[in-house]
C-alpha positions in Angstrom: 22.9 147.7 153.8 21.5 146.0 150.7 25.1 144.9 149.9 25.5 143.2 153.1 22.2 141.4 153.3 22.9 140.2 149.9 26.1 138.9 151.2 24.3 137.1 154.1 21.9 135.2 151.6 25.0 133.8 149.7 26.3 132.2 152.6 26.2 128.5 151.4 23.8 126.4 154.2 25.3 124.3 156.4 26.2 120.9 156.0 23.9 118.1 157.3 25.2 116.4 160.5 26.7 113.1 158.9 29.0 115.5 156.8 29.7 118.5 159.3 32.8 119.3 159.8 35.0 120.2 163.2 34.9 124.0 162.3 30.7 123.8 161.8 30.4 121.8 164.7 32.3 124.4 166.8 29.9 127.4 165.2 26.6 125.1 165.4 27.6 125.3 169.7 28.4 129.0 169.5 24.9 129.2 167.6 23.3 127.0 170.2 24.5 128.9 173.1 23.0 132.5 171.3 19.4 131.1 171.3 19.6 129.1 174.7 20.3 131.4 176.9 19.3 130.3 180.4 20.5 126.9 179.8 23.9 128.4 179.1 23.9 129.9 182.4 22.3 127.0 184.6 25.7 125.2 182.7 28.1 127.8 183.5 26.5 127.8 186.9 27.1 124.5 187.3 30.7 124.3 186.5 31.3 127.6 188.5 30.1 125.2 191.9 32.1 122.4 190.7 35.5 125.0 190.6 34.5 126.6 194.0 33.7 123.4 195.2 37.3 122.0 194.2 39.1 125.2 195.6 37.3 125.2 198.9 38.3 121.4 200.0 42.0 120.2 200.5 43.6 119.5 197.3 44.1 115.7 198.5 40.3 115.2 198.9 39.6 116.4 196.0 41.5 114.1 194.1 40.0 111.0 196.0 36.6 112.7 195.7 37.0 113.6 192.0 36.3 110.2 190.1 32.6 110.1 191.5 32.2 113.4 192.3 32.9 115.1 188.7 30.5 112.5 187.4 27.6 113.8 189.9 28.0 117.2 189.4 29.0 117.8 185.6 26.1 115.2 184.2 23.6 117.4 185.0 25.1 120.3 182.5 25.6 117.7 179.6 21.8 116.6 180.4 20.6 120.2 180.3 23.0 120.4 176.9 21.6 117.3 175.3 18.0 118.3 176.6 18.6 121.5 174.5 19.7 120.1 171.5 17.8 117.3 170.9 14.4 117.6 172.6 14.4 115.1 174.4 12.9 115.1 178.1 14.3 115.4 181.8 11.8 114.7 183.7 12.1 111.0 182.9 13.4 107.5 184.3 15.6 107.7 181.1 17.0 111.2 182.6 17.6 109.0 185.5 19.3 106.0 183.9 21.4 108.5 181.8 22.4 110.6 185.0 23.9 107.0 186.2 25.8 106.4 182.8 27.3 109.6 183.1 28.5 109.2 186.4 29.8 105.7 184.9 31.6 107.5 182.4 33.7 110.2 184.7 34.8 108.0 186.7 38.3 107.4 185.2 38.6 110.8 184.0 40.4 112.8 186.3 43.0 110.2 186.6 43.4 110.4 182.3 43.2 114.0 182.0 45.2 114.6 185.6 48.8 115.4 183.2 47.5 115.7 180.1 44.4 116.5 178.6 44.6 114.7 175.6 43.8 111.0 176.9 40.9 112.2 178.5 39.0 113.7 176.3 40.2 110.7 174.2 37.9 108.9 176.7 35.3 111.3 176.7 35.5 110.8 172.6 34.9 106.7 172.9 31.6 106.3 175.6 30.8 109.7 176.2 28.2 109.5 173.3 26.5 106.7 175.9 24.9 109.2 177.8 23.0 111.0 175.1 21.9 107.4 173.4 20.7 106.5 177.7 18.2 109.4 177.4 17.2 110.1 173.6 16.7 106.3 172.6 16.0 105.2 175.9 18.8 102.3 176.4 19.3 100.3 179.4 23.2 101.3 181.2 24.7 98.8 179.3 23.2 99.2 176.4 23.5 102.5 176.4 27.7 102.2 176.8 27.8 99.6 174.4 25.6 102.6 171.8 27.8 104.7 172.7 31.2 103.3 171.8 29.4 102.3 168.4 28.6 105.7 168.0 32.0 106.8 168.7 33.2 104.3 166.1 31.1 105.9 163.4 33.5 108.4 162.7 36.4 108.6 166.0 38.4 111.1 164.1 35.2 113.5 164.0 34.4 112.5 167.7 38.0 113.4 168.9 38.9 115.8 167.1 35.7 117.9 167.6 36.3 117.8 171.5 39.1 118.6 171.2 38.3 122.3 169.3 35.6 122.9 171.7 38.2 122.4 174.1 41.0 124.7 172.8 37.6 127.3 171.7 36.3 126.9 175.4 40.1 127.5 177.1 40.8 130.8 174.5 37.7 132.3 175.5 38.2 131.3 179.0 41.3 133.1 179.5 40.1 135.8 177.3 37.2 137.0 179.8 39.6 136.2 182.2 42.2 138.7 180.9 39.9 141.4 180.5 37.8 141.5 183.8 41.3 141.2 186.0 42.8 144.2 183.5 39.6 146.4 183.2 37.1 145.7 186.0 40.1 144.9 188.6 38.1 142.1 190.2 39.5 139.6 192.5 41.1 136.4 190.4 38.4 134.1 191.8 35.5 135.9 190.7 37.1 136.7 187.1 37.8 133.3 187.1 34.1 132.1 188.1 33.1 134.6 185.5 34.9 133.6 182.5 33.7 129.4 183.4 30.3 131.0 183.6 30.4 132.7 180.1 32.7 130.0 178.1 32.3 126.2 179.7 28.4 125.9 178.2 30.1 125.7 174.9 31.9 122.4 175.2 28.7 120.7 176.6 26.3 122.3 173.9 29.0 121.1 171.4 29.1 117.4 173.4 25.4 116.8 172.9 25.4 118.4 168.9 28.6 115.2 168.6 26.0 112.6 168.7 23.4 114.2 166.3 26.7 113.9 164.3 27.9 110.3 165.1 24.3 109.3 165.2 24.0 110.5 161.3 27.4 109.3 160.9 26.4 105.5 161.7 23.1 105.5 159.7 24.7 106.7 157.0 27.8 104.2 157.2 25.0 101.5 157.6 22.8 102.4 154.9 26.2 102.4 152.8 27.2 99.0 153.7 
């Protein structure tokens, strides 16, 4: 016992946001999720509604639906995310104001990430920072875009390549709760599937919001340097 608690107490502290790295920012979400709980469910249950959602309408309609509708329903979850891990308040015109930037934002990504991931979360990378700088600094829409690709700018490599681990983190575990409720509880592949979005999705948007406490660092500090 003592051995391990000494262990624990030489674990070096973590690095500050402008110099985090991909790896910390990945186990800052996973820490994030383990002391907001019921945020991490009213996430997951939000992204379980959008999958039902999708599977319950023709597949056509979904696709012409997508571009607004993903907007409308997932920028409530990155709120609550961003709400979380910055402090700042929902019950706000800013909330508002940032609700409309997201929607701004998703609106070309199903048609980037529709064969390959990649470009859209490239996307995501470059203005999705606007809707955290809409409700923590309280920017106008434009502004607020404008913010955001500066923010992205800061450091792209760290913006990209940190949504793209929560990504790959968020699909692993995914597939894993998956796996193991279709072999061990033998439940139907819809509700293993609703399961496994409920437990893993609240990772990449608890991981989205920490990414601007990072780029927001990031661009201080690259100021302050120059």
């Amino acid at each position: 016992m003592a051995r391990g608690g000494t262990a624990r107490r030489q674990l070096p502290p973590p690095l500050p946001p402008e110099e985090r790295t991909v790896g910390q920012l990945v186990a800052e979400a996973i820490r994030m999720y383990g002391t907001r709980p019921l945020v991490a469910v009213l996430i997951g249950a939000v992204v379980v509604a959008v999958n039902v959602l999708a599977i319950a309408v023709p597949r056509d309609v979904a696709l012409a639906l997508s571009p607004v509708a993903l907007g409308l329903a997932l920028t409530p979850a990155y709120l609550l995310a961003i709400g979380a891990v910055t402090g700042a308040s929902l019950r706000s015109r800013d909330a508002l104001r940032a609700f409309l930037v997201g929607v701004l934002v998703m609106l070309p990504f199903p048609y980037l990430v529709f064969t390959l991931v990649l470009p859209g979360l490239a996307w995501l990378a470059l203005v999705g920072l606007s809707v955290p700088a809409a409700l923590v600094e309280r920017l106008p829409a434009w502004d607020a875009l404008k913010r955001g690709v500066a923010l992205a700018r800061a450091d792209y490599v760290h913006a990209l390549g940190g949504l793209c681990a929560l990504a790959i983190v968020v699909f692993v575990t995914q597939a894993s709760v998956y796996l193991a409720l279709r072999a061990y509880a033998e439940s139907a592949a819809q509700v293993a599937a609703a399961l496994a979005a409920l437990v893993a999705s609240p990772l990449l948007f608890f991981g989205g919001a920490l990414l601007y406490v990072d780029q927001e660092a990031r661009l201080r500090a690259k100021r302050a340097r120059g």
